[in-house]
mmCIF file as gemmi writes it, N, C-alpha and C atoms, coordinates in Angstrom:
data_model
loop_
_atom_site.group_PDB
_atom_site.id
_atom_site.type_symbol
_atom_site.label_atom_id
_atom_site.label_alt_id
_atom_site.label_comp_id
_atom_site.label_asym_id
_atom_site.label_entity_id
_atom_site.label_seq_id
_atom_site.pdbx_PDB_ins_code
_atom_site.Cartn_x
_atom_site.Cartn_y
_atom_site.Cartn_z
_atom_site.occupancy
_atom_site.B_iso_or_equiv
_atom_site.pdbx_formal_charge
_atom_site.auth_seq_id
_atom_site.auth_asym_id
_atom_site.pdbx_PDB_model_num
ATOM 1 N N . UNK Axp A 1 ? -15.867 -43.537 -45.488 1 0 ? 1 A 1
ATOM 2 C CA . UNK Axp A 1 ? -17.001 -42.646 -45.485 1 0 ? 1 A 1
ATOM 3 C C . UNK Axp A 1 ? -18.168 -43.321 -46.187 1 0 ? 1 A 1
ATOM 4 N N . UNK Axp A 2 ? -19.202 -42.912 -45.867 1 0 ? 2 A 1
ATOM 5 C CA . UNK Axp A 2 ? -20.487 -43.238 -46.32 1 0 ? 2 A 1
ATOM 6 C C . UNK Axp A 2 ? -21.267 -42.376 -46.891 1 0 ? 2 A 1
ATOM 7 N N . UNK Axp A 3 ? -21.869 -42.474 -47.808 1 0 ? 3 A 1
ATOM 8 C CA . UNK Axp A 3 ? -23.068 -41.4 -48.752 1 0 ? 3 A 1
ATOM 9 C C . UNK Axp A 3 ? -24.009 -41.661 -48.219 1 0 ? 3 A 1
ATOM 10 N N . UNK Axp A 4 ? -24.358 -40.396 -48.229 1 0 ? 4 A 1
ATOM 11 C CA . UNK Axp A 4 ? -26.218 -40.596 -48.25 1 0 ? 4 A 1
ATOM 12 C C . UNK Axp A 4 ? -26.398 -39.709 -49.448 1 0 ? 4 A 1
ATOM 13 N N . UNK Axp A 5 ? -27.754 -39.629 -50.066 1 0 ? 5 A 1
ATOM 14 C CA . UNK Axp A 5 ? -28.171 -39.235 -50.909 1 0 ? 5 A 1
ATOM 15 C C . UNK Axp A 5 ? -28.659 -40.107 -52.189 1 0 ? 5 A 1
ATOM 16 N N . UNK Axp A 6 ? -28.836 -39.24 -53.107 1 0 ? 6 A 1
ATOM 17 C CA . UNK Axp A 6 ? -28.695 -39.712 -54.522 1 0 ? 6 A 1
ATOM 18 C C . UNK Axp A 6 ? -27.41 -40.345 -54.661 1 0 ? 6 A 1
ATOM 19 N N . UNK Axp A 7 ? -27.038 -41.211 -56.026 1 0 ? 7 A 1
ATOM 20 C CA . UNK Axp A 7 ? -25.711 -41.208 -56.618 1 0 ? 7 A 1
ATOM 21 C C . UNK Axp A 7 ? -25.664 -39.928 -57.235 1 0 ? 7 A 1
ATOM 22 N N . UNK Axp A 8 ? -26.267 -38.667 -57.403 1 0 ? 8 A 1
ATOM 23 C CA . UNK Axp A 8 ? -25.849 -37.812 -58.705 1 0 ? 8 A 1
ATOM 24 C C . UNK Axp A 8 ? -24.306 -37.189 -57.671 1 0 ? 8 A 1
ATOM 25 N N . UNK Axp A 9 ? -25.034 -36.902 -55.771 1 0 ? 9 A 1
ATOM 26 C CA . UNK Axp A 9 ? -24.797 -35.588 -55.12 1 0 ? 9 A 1
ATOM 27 C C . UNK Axp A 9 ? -23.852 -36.159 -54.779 1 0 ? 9 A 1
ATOM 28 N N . UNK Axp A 10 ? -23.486 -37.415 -54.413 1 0 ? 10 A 1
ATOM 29 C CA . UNK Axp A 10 ? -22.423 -38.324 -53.221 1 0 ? 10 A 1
ATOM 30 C C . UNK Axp A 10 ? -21.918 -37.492 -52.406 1 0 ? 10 A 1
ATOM 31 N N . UNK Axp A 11 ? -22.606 -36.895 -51.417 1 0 ? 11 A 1
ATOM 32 C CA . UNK Axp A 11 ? -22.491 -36.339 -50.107 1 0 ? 11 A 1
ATOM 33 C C . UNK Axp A 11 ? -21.776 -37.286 -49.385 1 0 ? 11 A 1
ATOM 34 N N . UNK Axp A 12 ? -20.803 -36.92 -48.724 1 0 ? 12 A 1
ATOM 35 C CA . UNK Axp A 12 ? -20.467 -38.029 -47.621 1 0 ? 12 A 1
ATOM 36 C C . UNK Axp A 12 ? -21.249 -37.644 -46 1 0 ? 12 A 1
ATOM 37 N N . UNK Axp A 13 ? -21.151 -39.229 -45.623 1 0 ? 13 A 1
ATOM 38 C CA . UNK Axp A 13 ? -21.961 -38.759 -44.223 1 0 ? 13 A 1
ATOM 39 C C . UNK Axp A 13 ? -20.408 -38.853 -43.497 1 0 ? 13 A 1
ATOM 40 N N . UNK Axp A 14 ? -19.929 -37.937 -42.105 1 0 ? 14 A 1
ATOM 41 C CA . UNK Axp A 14 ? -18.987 -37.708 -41.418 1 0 ? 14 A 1
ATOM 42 C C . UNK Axp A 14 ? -18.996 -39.288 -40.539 1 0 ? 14 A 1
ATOM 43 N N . UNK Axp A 15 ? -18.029 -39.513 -40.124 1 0 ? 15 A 1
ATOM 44 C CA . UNK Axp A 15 ? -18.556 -40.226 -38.905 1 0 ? 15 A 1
ATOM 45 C C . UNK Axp A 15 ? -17.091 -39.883 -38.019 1 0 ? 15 A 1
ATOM 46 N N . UNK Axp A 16 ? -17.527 -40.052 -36.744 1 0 ? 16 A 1
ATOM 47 C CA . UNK Axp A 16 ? -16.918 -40.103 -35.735 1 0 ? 16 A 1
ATOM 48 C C . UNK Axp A 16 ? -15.52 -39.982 -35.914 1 0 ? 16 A 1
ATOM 49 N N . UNK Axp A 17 ? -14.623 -40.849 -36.163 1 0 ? 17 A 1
ATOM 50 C CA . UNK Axp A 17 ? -13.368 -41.069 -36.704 1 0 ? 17 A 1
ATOM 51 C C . UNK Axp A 17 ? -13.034 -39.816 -37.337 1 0 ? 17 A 1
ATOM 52 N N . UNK Axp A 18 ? -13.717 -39.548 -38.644 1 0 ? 18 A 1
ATOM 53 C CA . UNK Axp A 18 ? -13.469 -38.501 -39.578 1 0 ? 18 A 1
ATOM 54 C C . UNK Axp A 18 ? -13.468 -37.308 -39.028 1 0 ? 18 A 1
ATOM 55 N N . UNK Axp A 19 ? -14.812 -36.616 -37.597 1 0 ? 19 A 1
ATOM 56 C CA . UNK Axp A 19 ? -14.716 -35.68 -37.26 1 0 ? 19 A 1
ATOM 57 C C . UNK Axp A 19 ? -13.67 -35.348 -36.477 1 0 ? 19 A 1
ATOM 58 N N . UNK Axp A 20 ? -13.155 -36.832 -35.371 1 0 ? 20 A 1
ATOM 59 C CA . UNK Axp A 20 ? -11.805 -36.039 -34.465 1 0 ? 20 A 1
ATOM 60 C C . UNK Axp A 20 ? -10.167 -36.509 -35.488 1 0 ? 20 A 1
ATOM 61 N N . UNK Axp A 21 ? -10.5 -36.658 -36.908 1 0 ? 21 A 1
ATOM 62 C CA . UNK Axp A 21 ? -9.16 -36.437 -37.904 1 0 ? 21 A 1
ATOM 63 C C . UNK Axp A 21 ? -9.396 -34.586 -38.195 1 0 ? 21 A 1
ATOM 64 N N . UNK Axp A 22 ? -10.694 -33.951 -38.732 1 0 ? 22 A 1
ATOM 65 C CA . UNK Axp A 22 ? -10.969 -32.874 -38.812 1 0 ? 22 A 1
ATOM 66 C C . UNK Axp A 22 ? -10.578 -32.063 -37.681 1 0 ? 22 A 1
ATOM 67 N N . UNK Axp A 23 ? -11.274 -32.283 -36.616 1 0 ? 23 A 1
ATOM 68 C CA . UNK Axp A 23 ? -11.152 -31.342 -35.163 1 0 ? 23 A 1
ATOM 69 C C . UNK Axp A 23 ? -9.119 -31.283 -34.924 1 0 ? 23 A 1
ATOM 70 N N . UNK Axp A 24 ? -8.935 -32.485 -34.755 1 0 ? 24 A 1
ATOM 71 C CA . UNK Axp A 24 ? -7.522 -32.835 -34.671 1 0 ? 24 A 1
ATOM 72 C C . UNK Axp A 24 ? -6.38 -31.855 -35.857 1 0 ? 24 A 1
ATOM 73 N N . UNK Axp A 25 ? -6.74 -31.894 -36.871 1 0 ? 25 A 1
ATOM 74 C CA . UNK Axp A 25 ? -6.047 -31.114 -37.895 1 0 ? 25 A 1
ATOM 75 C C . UNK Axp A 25 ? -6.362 -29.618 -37.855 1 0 ? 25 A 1
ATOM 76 N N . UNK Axp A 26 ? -7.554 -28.719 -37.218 1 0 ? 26 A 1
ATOM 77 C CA . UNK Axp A 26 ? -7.783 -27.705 -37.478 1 0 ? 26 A 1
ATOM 78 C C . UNK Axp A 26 ? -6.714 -27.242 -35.593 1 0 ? 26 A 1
ATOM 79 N N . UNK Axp A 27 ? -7.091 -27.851 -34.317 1 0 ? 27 A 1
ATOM 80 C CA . UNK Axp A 27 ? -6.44 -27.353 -33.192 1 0 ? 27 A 1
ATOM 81 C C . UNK Axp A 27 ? -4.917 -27.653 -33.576 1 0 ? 27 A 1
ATOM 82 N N . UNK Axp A 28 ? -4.402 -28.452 -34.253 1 0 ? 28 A 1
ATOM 83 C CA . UNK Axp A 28 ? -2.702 -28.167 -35.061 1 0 ? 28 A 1
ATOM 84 C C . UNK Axp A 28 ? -2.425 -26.994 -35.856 1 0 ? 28 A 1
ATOM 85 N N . UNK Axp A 29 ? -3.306 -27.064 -36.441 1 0 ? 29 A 1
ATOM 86 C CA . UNK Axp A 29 ? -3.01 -25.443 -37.29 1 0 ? 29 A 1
ATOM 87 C C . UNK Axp A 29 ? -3.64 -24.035 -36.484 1 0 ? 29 A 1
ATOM 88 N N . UNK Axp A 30 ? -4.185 -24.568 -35.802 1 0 ? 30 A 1
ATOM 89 C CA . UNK Axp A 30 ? -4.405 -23.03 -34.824 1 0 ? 30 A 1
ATOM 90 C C . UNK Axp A 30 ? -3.42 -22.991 -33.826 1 0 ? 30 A 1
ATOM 91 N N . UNK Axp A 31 ? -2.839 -23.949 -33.245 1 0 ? 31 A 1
ATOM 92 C CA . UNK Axp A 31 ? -2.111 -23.653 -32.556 1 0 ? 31 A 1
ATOM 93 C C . UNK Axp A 31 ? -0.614 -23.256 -33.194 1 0 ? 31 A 1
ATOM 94 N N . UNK Axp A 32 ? -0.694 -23.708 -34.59 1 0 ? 32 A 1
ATOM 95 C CA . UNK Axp A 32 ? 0.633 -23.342 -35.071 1 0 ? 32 A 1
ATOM 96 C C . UNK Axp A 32 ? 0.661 -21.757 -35.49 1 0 ? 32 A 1
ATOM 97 N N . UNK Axp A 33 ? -0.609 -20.907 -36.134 1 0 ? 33 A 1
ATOM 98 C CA . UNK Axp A 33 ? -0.536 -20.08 -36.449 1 0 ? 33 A 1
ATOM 99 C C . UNK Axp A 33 ? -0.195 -19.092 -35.572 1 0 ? 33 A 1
ATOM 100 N N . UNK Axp A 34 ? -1.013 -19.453 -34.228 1 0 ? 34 A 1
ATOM 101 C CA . UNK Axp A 34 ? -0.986 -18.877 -33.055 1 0 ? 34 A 1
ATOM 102 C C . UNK Axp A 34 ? -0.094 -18.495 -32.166 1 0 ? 34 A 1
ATOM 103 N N . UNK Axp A 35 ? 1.027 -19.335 -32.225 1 0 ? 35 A 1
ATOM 104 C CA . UNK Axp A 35 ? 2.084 -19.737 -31.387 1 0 ? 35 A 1
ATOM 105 C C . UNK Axp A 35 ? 2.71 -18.662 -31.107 1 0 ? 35 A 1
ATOM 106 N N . UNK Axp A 36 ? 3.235 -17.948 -29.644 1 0 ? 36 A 1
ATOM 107 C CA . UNK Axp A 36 ? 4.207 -16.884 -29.55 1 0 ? 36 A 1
ATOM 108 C C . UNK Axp A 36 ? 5.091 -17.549 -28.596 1 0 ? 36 A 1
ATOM 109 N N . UNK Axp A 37 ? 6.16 -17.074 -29.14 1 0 ? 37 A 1
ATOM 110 C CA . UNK Axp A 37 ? 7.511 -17.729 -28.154 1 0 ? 37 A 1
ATOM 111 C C . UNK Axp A 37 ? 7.599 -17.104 -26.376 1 0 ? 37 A 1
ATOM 112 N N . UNK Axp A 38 ? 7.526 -17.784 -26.125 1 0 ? 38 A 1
ATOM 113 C CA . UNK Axp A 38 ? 7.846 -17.234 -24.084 1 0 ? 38 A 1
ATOM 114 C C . UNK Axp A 38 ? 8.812 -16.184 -23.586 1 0 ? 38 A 1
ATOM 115 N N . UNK Axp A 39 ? 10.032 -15.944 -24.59 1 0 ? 39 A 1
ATOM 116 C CA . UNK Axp A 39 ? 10.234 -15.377 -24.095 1 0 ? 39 A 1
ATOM 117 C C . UNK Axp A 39 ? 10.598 -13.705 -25.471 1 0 ? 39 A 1
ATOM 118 N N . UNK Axp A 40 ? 9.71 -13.651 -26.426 1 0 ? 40 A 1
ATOM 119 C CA . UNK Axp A 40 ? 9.377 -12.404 -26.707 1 0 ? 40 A 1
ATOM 120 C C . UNK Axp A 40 ? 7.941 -12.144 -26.089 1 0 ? 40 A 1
ATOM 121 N N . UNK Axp A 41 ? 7.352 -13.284 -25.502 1 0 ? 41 A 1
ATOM 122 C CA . UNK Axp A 41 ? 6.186 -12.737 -24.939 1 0 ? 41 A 1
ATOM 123 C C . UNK Axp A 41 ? 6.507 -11.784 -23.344 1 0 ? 41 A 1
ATOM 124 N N . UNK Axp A 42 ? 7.127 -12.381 -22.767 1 0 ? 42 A 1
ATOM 125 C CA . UNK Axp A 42 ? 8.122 -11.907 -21.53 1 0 ? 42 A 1
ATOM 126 C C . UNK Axp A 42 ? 8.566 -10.431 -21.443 1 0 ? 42 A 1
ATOM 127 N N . UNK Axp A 43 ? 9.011 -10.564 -22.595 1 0 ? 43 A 1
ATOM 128 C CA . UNK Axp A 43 ? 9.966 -8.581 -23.14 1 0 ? 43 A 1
ATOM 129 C C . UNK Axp A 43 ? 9.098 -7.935 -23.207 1 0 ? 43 A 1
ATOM 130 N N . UNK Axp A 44 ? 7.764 -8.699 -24.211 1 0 ? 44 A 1
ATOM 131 C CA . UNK Axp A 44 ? 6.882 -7.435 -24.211 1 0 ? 44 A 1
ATOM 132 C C . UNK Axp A 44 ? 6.142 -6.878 -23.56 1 0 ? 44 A 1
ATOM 133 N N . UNK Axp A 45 ? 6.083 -7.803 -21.975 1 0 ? 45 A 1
ATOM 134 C CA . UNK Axp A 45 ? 5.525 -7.76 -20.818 1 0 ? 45 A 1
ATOM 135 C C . UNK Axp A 45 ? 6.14 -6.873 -20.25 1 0 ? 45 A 1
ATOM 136 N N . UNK Axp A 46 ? 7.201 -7.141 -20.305 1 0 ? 46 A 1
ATOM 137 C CA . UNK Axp A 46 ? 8.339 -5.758 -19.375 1 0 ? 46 A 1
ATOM 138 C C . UNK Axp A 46 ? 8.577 -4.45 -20.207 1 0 ? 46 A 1
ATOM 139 N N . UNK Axp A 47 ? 8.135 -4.815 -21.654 1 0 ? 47 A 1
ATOM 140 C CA . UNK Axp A 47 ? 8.137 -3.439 -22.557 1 0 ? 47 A 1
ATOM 141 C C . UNK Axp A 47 ? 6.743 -2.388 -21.518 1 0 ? 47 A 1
ATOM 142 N N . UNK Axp A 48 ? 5.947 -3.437 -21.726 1 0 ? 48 A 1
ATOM 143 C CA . UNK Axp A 48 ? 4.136 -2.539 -21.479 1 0 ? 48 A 1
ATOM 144 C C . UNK Axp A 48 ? 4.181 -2.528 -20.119 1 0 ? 48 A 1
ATOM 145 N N . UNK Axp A 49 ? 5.131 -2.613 -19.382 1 0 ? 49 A 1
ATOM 146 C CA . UNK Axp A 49 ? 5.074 -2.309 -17.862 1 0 ? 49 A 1
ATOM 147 C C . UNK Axp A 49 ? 5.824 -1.337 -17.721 1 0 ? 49 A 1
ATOM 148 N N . UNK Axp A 50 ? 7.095 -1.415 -18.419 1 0 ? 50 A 1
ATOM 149 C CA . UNK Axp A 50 ? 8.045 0.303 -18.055 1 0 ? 50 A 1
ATOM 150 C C . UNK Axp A 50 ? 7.126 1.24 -19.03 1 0 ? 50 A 1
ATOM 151 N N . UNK Axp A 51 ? 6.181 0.628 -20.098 1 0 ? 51 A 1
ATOM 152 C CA . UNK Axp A 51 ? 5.759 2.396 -20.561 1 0 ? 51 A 1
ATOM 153 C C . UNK Axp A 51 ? 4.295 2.501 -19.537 1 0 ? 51 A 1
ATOM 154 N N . UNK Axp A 52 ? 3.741 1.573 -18.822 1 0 ? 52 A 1
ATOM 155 C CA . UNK Axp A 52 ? 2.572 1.813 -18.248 1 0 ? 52 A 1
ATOM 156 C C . UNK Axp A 52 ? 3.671 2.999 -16.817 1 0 ? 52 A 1
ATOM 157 N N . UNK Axp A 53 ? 4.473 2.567 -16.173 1 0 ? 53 A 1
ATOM 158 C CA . UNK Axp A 53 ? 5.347 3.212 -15.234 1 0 ? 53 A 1
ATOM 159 C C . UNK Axp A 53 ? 5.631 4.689 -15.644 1 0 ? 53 A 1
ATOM 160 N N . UNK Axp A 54 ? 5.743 5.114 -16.806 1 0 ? 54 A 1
ATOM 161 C CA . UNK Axp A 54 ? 6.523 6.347 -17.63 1 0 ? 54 A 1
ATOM 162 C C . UNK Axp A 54 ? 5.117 7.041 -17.842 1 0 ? 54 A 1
ATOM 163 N N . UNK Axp A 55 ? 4.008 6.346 -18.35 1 0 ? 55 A 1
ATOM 164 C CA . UNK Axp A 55 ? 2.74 7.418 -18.192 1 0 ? 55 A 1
ATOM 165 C C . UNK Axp A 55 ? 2.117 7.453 -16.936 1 0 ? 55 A 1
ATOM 166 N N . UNK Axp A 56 ? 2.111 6.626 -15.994 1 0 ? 56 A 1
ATOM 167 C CA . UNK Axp A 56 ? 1.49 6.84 -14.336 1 0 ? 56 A 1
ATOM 168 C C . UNK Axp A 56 ? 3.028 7.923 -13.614 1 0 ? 56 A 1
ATOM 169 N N . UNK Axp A 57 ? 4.39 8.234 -14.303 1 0 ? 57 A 1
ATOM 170 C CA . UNK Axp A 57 ? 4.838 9.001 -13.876 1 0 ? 57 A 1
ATOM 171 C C . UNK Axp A 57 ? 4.513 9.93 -14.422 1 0 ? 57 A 1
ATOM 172 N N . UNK Axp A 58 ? 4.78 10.461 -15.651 1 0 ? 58 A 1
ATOM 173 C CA . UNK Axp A 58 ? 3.976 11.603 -16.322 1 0 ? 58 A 1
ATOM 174 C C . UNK Axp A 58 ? 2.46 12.553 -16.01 1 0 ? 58 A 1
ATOM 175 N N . UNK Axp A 59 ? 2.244 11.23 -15.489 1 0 ? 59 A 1
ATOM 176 C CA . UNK Axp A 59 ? 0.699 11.527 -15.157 1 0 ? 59 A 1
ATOM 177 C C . UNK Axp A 59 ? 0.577 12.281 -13.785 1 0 ? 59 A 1
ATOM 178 N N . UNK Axp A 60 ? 0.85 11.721 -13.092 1 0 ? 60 A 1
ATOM 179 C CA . UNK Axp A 60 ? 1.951 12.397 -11.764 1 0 ? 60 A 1
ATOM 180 C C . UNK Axp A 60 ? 2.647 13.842 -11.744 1 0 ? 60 A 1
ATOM 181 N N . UNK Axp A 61 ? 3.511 13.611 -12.316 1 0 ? 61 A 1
ATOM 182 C CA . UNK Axp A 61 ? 3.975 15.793 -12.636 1 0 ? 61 A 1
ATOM 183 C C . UNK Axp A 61 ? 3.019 16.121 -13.115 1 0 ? 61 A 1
ATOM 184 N N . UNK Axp A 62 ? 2.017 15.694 -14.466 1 0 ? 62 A 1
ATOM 185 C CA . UNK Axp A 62 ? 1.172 16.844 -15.059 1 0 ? 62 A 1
ATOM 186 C C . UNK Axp A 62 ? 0.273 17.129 -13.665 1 0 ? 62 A 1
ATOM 187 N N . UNK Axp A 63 ? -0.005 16.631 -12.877 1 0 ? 63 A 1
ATOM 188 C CA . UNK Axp A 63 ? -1.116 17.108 -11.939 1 0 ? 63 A 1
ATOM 189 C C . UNK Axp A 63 ? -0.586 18.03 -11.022 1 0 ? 63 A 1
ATOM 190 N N . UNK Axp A 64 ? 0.9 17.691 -10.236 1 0 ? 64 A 1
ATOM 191 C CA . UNK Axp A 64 ? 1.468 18.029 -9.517 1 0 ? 64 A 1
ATOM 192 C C . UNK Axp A 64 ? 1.707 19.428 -9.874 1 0 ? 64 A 1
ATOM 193 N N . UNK Axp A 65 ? 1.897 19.324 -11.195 1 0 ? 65 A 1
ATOM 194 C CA . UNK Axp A 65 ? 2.588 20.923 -11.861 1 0 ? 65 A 1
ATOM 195 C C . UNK Axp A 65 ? 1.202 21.937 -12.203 1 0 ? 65 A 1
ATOM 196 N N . UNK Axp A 66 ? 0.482 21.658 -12.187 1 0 ? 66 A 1
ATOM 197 C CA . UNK Axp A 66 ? -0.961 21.919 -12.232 1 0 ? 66 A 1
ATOM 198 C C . UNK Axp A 66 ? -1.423 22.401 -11.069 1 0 ? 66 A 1
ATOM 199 N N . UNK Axp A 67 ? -1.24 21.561 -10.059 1 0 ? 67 A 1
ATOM 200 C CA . UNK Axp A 67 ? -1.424 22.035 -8.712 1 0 ? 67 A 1
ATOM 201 C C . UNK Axp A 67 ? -0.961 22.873 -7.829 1 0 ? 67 A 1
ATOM 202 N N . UNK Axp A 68 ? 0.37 22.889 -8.901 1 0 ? 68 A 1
ATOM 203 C CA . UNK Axp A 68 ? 1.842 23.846 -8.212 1 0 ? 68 A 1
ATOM 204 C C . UNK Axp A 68 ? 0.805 25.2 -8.751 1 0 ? 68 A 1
ATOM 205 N N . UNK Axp A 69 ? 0.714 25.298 -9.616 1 0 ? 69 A 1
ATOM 206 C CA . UNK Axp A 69 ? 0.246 26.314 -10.527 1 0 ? 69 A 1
ATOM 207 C C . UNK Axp A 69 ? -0.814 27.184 -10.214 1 0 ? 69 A 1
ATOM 208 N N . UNK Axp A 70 ? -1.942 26.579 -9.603 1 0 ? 70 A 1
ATOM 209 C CA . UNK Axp A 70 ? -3.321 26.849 -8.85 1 0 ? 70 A 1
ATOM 210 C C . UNK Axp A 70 ? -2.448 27.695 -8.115 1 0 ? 70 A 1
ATOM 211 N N . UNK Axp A 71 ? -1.655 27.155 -6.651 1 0 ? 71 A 1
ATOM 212 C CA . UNK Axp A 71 ? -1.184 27.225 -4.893 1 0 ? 71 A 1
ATOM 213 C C . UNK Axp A 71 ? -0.44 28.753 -5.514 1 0 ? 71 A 1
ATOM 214 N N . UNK Axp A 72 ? 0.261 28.635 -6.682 1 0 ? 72 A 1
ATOM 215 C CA . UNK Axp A 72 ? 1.29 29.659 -7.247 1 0 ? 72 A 1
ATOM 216 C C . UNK Axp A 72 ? -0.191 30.981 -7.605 1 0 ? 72 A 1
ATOM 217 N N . UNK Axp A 73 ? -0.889 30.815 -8.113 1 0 ? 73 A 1
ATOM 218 C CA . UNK Axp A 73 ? -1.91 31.845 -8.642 1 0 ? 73 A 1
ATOM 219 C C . UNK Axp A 73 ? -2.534 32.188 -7.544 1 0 ? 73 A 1
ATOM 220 N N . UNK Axp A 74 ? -3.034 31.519 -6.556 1 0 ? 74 A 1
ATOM 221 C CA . UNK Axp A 74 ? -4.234 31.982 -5.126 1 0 ? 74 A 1
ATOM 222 C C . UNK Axp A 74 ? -2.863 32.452 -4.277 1 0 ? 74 A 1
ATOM 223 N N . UNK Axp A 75 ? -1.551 32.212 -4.602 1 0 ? 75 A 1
ATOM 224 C CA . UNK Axp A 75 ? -0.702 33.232 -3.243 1 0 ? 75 A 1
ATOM 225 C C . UNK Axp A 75 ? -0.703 34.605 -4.339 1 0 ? 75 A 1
ATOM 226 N N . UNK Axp A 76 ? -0.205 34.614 -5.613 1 0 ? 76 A 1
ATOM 227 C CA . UNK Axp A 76 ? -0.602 35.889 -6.328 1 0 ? 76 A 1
ATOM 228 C C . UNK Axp A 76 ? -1.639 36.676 -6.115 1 0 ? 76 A 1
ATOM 229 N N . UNK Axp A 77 ? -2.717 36.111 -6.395 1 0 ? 77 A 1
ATOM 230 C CA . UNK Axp A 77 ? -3.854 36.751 -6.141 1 0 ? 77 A 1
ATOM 231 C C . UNK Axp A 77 ? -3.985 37.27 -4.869 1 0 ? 77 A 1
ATOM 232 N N . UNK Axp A 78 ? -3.517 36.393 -3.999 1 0 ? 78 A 1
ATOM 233 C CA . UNK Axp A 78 ? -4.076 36.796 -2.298 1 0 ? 78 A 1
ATOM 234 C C . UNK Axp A 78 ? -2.721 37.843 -2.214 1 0 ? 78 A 1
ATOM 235 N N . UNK Axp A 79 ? -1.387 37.931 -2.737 1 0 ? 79 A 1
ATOM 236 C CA . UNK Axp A 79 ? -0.585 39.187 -2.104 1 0 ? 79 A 1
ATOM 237 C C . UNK Axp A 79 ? -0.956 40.407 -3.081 1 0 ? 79 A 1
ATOM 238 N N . UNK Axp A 80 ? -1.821 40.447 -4.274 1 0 ? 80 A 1
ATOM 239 C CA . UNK Axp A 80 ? -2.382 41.522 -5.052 1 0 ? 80 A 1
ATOM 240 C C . UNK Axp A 80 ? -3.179 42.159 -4.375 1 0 ? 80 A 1
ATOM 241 N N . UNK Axp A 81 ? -4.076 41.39 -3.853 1 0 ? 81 A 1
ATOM 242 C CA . UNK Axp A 81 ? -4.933 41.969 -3.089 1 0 ? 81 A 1
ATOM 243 C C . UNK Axp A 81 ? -4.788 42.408 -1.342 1 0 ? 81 A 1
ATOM 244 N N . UNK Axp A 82 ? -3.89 41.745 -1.219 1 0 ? 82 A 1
ATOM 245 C CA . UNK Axp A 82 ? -3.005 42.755 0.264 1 0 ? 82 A 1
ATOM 246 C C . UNK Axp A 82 ? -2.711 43.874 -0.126 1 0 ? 82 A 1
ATOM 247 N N . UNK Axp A 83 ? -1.859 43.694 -1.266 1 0 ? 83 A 1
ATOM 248 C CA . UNK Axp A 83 ? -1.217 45.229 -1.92 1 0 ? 83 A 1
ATOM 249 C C . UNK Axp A 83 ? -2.232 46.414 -1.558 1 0 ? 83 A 1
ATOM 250 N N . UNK Axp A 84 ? -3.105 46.439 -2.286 1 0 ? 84 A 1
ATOM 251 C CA . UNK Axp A 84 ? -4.311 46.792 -2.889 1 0 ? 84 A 1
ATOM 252 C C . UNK Axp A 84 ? -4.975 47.138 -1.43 1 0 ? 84 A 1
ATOM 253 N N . UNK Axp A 85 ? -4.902 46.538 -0.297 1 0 ? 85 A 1
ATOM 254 C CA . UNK Axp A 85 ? -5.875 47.175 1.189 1 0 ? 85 A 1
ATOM 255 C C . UNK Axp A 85 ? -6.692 46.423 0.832 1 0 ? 85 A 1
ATOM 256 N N . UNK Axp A 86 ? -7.647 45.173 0.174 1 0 ? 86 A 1
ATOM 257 C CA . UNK Axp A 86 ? -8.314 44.936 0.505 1 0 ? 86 A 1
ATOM 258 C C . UNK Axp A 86 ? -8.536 43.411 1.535 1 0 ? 86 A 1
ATOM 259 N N . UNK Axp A 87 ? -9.171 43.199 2.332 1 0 ? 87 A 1
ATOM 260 C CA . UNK Axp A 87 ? -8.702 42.288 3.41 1 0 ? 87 A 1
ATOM 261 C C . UNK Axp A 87 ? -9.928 41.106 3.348 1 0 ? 87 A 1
């Protein structure tokens, strides 16, 4: 390394070499921190796919049963009002 400056500050100047020892040591430790194994990444893929499946089914009856519910109230309503004579 090389200074620039005063002698008080002895800054070093980077050079080339030094920056891809830096760059080189920081993408090792990110990739180490980072690291997930293939195959808990895998499980948890098939975890978040059977619960995405379990709420698009859920999601499914709540409407269905909802809808049942409406068809169930307008035949009520419509044989109340047969009852009743009015047409």
């Amino acid at each position: 390394m090389e200074y620039i400056g005063d002698e008080r500050r002895h800054l070093p100047q980077l050079t080339e070499e030094d920056v891809d020892k830096i760059a080189s040591a920081v993408a090792r430790k990110a990739r180490e921190a980072f690291h997930i194994e293939d195959e808990k990444h895998y499980n948890d893929h098939q975890r978040l796919d059977r619960l995405l499946d379990s709420y698009e089914t859920a999601t499914n009856i709540i409407w269905k049963t909802i809808l049942g519910l409406i068809i169930v109230g307008m035949v009520i309503i419509a044989g109340i009002g047969a009852s009743k004579g009015i047409k």
